[in-house]
C-alpha positions as CSV (number, residue, x, y, z in Angstrom):
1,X,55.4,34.7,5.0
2,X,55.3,31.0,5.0
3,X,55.4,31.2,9.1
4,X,51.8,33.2,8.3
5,X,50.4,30.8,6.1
6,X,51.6,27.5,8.6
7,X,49.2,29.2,11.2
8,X,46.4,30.5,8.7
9,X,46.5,26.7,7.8
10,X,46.2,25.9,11.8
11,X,43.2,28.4,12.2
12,X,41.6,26.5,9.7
13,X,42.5,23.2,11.1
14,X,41.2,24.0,14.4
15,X,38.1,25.6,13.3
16,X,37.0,22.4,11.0
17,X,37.8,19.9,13.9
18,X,35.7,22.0,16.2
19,X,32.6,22.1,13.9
20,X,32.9,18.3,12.9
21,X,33.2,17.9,16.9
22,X,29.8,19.4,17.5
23,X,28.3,17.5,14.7
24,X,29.6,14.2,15.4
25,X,28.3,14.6,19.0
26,X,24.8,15.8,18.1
27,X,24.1,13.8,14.6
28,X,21.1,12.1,14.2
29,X,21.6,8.3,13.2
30,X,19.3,7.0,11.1
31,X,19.2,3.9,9.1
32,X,16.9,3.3,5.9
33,X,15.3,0.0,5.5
34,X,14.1,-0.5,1.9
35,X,12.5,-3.5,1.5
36,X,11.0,-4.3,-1.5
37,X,7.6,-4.3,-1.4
38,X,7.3,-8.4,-2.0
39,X,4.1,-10.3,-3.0
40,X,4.4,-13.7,-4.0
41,X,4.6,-17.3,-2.8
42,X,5.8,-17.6,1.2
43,X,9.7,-17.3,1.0
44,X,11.8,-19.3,3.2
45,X,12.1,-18.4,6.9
46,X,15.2,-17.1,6.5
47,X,14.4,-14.6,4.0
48,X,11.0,-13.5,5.1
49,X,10.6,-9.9,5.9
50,X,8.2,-11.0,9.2
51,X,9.3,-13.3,11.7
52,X,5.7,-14.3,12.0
53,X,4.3,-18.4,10.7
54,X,3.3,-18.3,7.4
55,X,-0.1,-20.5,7.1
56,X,0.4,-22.5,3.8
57,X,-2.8,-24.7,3.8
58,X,-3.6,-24.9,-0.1
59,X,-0.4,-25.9,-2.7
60,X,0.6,-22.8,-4.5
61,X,2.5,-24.8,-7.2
62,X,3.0,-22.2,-10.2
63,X,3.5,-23.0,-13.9
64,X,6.7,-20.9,-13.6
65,X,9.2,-19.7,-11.3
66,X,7.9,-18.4,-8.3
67,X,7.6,-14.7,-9.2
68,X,9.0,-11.6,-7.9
69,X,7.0,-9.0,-7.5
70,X,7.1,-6.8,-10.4
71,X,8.6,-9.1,-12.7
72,X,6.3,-10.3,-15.4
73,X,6.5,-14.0,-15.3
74,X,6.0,-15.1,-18.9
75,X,3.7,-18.1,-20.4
76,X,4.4,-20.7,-22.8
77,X,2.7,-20.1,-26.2
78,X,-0.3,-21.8,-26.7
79,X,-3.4,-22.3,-24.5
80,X,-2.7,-21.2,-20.9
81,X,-3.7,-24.6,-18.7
82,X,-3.4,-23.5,-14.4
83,X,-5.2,-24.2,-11.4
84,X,-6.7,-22.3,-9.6
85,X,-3.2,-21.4,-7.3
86,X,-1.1,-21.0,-11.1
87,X,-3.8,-18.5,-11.6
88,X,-3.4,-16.7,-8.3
89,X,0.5,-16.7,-8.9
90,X,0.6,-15.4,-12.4
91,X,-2.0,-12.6,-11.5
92,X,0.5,-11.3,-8.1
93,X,3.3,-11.7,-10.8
94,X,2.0,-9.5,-14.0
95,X,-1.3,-8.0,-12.5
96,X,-1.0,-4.0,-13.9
97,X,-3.0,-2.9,-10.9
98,X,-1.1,-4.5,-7.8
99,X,2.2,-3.3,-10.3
100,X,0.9,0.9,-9.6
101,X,0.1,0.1,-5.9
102,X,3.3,-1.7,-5.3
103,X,5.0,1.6,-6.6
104,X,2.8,3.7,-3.4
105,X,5.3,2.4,-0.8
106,X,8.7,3.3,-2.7
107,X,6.8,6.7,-2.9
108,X,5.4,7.3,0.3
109,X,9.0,5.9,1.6
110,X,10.8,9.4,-0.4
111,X,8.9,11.5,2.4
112,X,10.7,10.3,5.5
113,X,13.5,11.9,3.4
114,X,12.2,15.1,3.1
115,X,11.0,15.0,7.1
116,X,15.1,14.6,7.7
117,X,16.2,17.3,5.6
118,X,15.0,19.6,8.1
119,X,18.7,18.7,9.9
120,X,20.4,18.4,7.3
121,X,23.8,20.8,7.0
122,X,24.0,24.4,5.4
123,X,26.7,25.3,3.8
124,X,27.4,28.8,3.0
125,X,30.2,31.3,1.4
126,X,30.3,34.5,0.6
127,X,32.4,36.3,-1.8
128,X,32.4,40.4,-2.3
129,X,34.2,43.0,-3.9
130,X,33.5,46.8,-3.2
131,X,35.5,49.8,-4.9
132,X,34.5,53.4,-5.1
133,X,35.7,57.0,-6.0
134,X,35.2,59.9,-3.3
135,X,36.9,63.1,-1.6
136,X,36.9,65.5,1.1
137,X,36.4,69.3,0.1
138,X,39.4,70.6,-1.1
139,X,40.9,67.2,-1.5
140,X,41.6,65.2,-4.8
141,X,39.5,62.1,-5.5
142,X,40.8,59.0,-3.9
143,X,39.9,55.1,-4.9
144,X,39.1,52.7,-2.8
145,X,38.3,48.9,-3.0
146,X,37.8,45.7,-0.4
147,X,37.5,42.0,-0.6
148,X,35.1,40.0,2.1
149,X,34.9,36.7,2.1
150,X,33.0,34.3,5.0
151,X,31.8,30.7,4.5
152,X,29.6,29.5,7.3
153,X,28.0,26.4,8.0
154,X,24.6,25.8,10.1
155,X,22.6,23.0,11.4
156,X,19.7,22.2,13.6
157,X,19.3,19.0,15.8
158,X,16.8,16.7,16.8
159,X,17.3,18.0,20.0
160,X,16.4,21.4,19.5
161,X,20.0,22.8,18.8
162,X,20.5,25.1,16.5
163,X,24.6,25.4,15.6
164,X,26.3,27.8,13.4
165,X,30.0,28.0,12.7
166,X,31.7,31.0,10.5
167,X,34.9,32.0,9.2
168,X,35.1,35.7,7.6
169,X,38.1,38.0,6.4
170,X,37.5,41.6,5.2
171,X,40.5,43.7,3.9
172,X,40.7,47.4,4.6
173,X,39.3,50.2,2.2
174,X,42.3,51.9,0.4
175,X,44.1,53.5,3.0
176,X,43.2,51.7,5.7
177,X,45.6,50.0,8.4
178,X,44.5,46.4,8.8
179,X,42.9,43.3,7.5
180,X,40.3,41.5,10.0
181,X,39.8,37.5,9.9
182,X,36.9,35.7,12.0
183,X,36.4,32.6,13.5
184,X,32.9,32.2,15.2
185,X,31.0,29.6,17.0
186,X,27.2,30.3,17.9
187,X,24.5,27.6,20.1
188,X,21.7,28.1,20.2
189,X,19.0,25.6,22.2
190,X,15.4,26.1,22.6
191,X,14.4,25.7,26.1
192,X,10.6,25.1,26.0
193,X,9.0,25.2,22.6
194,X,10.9,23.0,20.1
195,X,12.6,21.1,23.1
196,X,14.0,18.0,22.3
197,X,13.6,14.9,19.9
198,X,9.9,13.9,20.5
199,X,8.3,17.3,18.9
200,X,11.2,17.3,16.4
201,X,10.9,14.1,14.9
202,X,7.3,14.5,14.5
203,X,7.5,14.8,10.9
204,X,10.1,11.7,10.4
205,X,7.7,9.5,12.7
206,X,4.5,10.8,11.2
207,X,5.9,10.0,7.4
208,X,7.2,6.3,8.9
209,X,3.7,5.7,9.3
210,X,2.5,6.7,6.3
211,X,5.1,4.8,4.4
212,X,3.7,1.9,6.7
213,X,-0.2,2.7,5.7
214,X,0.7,2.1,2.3
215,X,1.8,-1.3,2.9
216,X,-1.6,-2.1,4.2
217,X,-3.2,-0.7,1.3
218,X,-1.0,-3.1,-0.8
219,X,-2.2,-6.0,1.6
220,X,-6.0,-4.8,0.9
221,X,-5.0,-4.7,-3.2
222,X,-3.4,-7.9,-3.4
223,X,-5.9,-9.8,-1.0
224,X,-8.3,-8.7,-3.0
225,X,-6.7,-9.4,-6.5
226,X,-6.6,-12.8,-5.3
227,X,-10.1,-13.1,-4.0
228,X,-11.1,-12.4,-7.4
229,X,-8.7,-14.3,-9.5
230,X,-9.9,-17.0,-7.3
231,X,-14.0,-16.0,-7.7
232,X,-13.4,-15.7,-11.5
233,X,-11.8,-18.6,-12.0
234,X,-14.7,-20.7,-10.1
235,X,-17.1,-18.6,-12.5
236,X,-15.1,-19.6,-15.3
237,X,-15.1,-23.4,-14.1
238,X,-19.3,-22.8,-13.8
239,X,-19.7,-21.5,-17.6
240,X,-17.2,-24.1,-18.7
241,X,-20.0,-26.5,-17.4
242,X,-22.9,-24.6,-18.2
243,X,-22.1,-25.1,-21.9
244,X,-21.9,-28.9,-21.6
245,X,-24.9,-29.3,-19.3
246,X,-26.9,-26.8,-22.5
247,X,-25.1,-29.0,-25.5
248,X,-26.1,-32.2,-23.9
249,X,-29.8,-30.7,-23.0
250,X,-29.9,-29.9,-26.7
251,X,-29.3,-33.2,-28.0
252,X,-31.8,-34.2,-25.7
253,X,-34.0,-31.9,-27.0
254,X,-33.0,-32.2,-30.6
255,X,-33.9,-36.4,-29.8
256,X,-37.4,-35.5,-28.1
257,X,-38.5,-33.3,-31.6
258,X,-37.5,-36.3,-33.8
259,X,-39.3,-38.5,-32.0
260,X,-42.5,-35.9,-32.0
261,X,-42.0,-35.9,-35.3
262,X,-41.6,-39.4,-36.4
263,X,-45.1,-39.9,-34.3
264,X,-46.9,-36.9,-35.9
265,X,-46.4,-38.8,-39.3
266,X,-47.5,-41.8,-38.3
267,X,-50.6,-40.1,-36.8
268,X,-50.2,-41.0,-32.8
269,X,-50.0,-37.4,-31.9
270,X,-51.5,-34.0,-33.5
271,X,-49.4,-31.8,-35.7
272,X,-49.8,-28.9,-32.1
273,X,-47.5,-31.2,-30.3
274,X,-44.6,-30.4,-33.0
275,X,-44.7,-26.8,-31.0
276,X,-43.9,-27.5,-27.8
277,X,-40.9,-29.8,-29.1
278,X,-39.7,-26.7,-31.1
279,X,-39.4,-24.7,-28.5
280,X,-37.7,-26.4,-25.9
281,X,-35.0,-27.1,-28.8
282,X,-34.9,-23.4,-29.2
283,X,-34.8,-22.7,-25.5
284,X,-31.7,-25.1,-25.5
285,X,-30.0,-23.2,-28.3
286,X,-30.7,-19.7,-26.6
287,X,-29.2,-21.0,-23.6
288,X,-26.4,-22.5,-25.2
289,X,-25.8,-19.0,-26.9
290,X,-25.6,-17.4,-23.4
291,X,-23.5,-19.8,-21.9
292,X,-21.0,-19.0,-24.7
293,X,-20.8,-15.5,-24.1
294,X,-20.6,-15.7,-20.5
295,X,-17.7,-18.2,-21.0
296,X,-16.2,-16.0,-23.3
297,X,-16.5,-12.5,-21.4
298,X,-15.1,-14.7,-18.2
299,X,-12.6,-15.4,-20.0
300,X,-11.5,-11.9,-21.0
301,X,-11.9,-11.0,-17.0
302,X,-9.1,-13.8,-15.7
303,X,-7.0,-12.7,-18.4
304,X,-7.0,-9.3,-17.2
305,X,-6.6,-10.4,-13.7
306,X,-3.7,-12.2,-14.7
307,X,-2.1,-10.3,-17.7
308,X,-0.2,-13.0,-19.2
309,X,3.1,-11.1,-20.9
310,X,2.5,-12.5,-24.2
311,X,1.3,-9.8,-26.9
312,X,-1.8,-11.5,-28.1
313,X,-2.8,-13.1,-24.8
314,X,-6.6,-12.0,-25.4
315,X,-7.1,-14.4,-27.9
316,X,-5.5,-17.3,-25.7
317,X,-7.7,-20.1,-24.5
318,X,-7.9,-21.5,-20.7
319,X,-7.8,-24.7,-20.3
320,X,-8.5,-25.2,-16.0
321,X,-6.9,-28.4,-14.0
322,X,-8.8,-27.6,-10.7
323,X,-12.8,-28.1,-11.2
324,X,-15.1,-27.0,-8.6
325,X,-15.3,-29.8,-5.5
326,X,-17.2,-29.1,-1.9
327,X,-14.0,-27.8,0.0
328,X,-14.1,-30.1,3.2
329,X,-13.3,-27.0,5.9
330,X,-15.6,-26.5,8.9
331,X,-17.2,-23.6,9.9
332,X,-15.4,-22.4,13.1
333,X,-17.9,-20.1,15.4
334,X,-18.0,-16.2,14.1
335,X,-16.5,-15.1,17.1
336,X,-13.4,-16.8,16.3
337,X,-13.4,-15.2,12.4
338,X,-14.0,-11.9,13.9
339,X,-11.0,-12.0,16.3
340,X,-9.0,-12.8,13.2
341,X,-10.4,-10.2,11.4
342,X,-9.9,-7.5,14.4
343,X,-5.7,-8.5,14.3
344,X,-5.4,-8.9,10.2
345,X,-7.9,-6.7,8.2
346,X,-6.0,-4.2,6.5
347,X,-8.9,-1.3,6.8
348,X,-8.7,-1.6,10.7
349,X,-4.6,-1.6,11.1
350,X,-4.9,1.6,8.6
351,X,-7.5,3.4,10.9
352,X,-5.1,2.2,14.2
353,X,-2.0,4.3,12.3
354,X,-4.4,7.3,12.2
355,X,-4.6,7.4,15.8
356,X,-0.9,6.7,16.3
357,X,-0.2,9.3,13.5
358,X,-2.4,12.5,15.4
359,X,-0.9,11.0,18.9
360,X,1.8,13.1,17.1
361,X,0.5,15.6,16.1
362,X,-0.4,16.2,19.9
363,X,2.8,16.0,20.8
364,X,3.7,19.2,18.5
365,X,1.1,21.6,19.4
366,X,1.2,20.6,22.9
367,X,4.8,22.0,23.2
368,X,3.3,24.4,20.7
369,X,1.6,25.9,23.8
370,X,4.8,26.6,25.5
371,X,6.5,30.1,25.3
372,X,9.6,30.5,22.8
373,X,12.9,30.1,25.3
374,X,16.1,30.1,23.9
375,X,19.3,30.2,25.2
376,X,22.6,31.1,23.0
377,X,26.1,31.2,23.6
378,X,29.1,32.7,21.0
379,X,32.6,32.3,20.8
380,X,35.0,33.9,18.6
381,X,38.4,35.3,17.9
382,X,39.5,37.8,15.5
383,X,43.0,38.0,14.5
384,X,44.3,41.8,12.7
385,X,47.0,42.0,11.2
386,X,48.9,44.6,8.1
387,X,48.2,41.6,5.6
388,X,45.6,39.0,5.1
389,X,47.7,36.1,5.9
390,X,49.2,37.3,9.0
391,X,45.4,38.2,10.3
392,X,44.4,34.7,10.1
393,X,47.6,33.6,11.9
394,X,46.5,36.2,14.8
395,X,43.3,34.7,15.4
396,X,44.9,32.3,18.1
397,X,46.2,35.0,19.6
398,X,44.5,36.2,23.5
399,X,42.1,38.4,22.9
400,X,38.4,36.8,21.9
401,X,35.0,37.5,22.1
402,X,32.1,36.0,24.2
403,X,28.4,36.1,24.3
404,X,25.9,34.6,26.0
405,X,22.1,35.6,26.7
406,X,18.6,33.9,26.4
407,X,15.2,35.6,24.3
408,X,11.9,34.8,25.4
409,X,8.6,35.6,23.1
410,X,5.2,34.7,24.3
411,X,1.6,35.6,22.9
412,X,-0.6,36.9,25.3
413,X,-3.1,35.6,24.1
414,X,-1.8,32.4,22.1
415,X,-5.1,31.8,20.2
416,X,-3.3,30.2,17.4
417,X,-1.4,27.2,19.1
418,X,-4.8,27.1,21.3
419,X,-6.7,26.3,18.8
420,X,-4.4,24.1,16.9
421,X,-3.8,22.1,19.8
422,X,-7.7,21.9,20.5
423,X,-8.1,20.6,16.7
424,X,-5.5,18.3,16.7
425,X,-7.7,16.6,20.4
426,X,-10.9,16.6,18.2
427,X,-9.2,14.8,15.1
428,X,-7.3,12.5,17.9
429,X,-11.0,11.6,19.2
430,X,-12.4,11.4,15.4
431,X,-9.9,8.8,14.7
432,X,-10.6,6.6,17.5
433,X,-14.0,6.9,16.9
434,X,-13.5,5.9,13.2
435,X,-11.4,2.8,14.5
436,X,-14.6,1.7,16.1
437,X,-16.5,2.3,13.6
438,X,-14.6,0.2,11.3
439,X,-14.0,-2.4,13.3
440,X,-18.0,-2.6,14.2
441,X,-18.2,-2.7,10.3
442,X,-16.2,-5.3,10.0
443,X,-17.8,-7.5,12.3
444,X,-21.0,-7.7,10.6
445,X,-19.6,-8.1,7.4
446,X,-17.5,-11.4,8.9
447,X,-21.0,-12.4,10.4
448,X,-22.4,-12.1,7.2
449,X,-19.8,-14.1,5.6
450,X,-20.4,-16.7,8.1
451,X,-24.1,-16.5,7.0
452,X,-23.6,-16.9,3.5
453,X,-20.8,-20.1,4.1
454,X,-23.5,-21.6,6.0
455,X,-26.4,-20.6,3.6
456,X,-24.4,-21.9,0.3
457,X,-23.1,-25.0,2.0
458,X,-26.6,-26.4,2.8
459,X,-27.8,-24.9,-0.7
460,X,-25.2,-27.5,-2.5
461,X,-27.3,-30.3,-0.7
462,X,-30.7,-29.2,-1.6
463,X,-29.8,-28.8,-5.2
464,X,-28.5,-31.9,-5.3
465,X,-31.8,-33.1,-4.3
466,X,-33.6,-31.4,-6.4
467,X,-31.1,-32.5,-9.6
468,X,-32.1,-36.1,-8.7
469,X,-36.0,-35.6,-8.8
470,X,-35.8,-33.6,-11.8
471,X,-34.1,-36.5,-13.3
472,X,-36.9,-39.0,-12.4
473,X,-39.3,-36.1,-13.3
474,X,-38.0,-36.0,-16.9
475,X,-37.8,-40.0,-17.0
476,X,-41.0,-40.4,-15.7
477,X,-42.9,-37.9,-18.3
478,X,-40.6,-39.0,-21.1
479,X,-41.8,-42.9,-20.9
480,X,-45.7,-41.2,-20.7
481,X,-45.1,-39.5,-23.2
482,X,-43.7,-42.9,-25.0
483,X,-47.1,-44.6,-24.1
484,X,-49.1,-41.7,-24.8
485,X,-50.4,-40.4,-21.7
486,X,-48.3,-37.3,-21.4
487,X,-47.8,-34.6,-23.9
488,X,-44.3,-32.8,-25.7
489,X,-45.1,-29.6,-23.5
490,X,-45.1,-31.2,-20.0
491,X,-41.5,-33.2,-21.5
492,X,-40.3,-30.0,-22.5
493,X,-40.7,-28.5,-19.2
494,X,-39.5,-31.4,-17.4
495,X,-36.2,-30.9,-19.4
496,X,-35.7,-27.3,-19.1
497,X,-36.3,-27.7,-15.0
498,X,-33.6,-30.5,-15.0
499,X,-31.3,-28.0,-17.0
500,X,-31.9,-25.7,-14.5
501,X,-31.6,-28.0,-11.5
502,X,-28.4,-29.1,-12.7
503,X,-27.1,-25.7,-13.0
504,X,-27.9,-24.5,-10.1
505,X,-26.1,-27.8,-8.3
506,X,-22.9,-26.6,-9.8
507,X,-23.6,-23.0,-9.2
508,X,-24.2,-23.9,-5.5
509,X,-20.8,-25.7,-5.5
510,X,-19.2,-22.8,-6.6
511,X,-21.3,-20.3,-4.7
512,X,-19.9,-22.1,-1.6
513,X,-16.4,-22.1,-2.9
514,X,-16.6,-18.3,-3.2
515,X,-18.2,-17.8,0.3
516,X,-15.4,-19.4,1.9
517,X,-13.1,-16.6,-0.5
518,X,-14.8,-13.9,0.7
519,X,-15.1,-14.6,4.2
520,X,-11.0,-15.7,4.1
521,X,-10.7,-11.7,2.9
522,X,-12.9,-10.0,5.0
523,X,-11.0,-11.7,8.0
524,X,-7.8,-10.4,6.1
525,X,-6.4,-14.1,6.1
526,X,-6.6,-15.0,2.2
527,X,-2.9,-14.0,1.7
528,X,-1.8,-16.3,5.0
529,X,-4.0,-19.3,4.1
530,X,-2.8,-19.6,0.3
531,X,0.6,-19.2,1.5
532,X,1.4,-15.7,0.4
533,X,4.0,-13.2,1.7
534,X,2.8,-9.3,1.5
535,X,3.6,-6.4,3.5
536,X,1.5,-5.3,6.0
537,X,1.5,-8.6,7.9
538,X,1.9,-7.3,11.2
539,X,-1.1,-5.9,13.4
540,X,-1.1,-2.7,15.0
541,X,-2.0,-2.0,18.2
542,X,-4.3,1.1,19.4
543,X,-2.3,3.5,21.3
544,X,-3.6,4.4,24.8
545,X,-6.7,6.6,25.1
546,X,-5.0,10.4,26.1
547,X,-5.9,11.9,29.2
């Protein structure tokens, strides 16, 4: 009995060794890289995810620790004081939006998983117990029972290879001689269609690049998160001055009334002129009033861009250490911003992976097209024996069994992978159209940006002008107005068109600032020239046009 069980024990042995053998030889190797989806201040060189320079031409000194992404960096209590890079810092740190479109990568990433589960092993075992009651005529009744047992396991390969490797024992009805055991090895290889590693690691590329399309989408969120922390915090800056420039206006105004009316009661000028006064005072205030509000409903938007941790952060006040200054940068020519833009803009590297991504999907339902071919080979020995453990122990002896044949199944027709194939050409011709059509977008909109710098930068110089005139303007018809030769309306308006020449100086100043912000994002190099690291750094290159 124990000799039985020493080679039952072998059998097994043998059987395992040959399966992991196969395996090992055909396993696909495949290594996970998780990176965290990072966006914050430029790490150092040795920790970057891209081997690529990082730009870093404005300081990105932060009121905390340089964030990590996902981790709420929190403030100080009290009013929040930043420039305009702490605000930019703090926003990549605790912004709820880039937060849900940091989590699309992670995601995305759990479906190259699911495209290799297609090889991953199947184990199976089975485990059965029959018994029955039955009799010839003129016989008594007679029992019977049997055991079968079989655990298998089965796996198919990026090359096309199907394997299945089983082990089964049965024992003999009541009244029978012998027990069966079963060791068997069947490959099976596809020929034509399904062939090799290319078609079957369609799913596992075509979910890589998906994983990778997301990280582009989180470049296009966080450039833009900190295009507009950076716009709001300018418009912030602009409200901020708007209320000084309609205080001090109203003192001005407040003066210009008293003096109307201390020369009303001594009779130089007629009670009508008290109206004009009046009303450019009220002007003032209503303007005053609106600056407030704008201040206050700016100040609501960078709070939300920047979601400071603390619980009653809406009622915090911002206190800014950068104010608006002409940024000294030249104007390169547009050609040179739209070559930038064709490498770095998110939109364009997306449309560039939807090419790559139905080159294959050709691949598929080209081999799709090919007739089913397989060839199969099977190997195995049976041992027999009075007892169970003695048939397992006879499986090594001579005798075995061998098979090996091919099947071949072809439509005759084959309208279905025809026609799949042919949709898969149009889409593949769609998407490079669509990369065209984006990238022509983009051009124009960089042109435009190039407009607008251009427009706002010689806009900042006219209203400075026109600042200065209106000052004389209002000097001019207050001293007439002194001597009597000019009257409290034409003062009034004097003052209200230096409010609104001043104003517009500062608007311009920001306007510019802004320009240069948007055009930095829609040539996709905000992130590189504030010195912030992000995903989705790398450009893509268009595949080959297919034949």
């Amino acid at each position: 009995m124990s000799g039985s069980r020493a080679k039952w024990r072998q059998a097994a042995a043998v059987l395992a060794a040959a399966a992991l053998g196969v395996v090992s030889a055909s396993c696909l190797e495949y290594r996970f890289s998780n990176p965290e989806p990072y966006v914050g201040p430029s790490r150092p060189a040795a920790t970057q995810t891209s081997a690529a320079p990082t730009q870093t031409p404005a300081a990105t000194q932060t009121v905390a620790p340089a964030p990590v992404a996902g981790i709420a960096t929190p403030l100080p209590p009290g009013p929040i004081t930043i420039s305009v890079s702490d605000a930019v810092m703090i926003a990549l740190a605790n912004n709820q939006g880039l937060v849900v479109q940091k989590l699309s990568t992670p995601i995305a990433r759990t479906s190259e998983q699911n495209a290799l589960a297609v090889f991953d092993p199947d184990v199976t075992a089975d485990l059965g117990y029959s018994r029955g009651n039955s009799r010839r005529a003129g016989t008594p009744f007679n029992a019977s029972s049997a055991i079968d047992a079989a655990v298998g396991y089965n796996q198919l390969f990026p090359t096309g290879t199907t394997v299945q490797a089983t082990a089964e024992t049965a024992s003999p009805l009541t009244g029978g001689q012998f027990f069966a055991s079963r060791v068997g090895l069947t490959v099976t290889q596809a020929l034509l269609r399904g062939y090799g590693a290319d078609v079957n690691l369609v799913g596992l590329h075509q979910a890589e690049i998906d994983t990778r399309m997301t990280e582009y989408e989180l470049r296009g969120t966080a450039q833009l998160l900190v295009a507009q922390v950076e716009e709001t915090y300018w418009d912030y800056a602009l409200a901020q001055r708007s209320i000084e420039i309609f205080t001090e206006s109203l003192k001005l105004a407040d003066q210009q009334l008293s003096e109307t009316e201390e020369r009303i009661k001594v009779g130089k000028l007629a009670e009508i002129e008290r109206a004009a006064s009046q009303a450019s005072v009220a002007q003032q205030r209503e303007g005053l009033i609106n600056a407030r509000s704008t201040l206050a409903k700016t100040r609501l938007a960078l709070l939300h861009l920047m979601n400071p941790t603390a619980s009653d952060f809406w009622t915090r006040d911002i206190t800014l250490k950068t104010l608006p200054t002409i940024p000294n940068i030249d104007l390169e020519a547009p050609d040179v911003h739209v070559q930038v833009a064709t490498r770095m803009r998110p939109e364009l590297n997306q449309a560039r992976l939807l090419v790559q991504r139905d080159d294959l999907t050709l691949v598929k339902t080209k081999n799709g097209l090919l007739p089913q071919m397989n060839l199969f080979i099977t190997l195995g020995k049976t041992g027999y024996a009075e007892s169970f453990l003695n048939s397992g122990g006879n499986i090594f002896n001579k005798g075995y069994d061998l098979s090996v044949g091919a099947s071949f199944e072809y439509p005759l027709l084959n309208r279905d992978a025809r026609a799949t194939h042919q949709r898969a050409q149009i889409s593949r011709h769609q998407a490079v159209e669509s990369v065209n059509n984006v990238a022509q977008t983009i051009e124009v909109d960089v042109r435009t940006a190039c407009i607008e710098v251009a427009r706002t930068k010689e806009q900042v110089t006219a209203t400075a002008v026109t600042r200065g005139y209106r000052e004389d303007s209002l000097k001019a018809e207050t001293e007439k107005f002194r001597v009597g030769k000019s009257t409290s309306l034409l003062v009034a308006q004097a003052q209200r068109d230096l409010v609104q020449s001043q104003i517009d100086e500062v608007s311009a100043v920001v306007s510019y600032m802004k320009a240069w912000v948007e055009l930095y994002r829609l040539e996709g190099s905000l992130l590189e020239r504030r010195g912030i690291d992000c995903p989705g750094r790398e450009p893509v290159q268009m595949p080959p046009e297919k034949l």
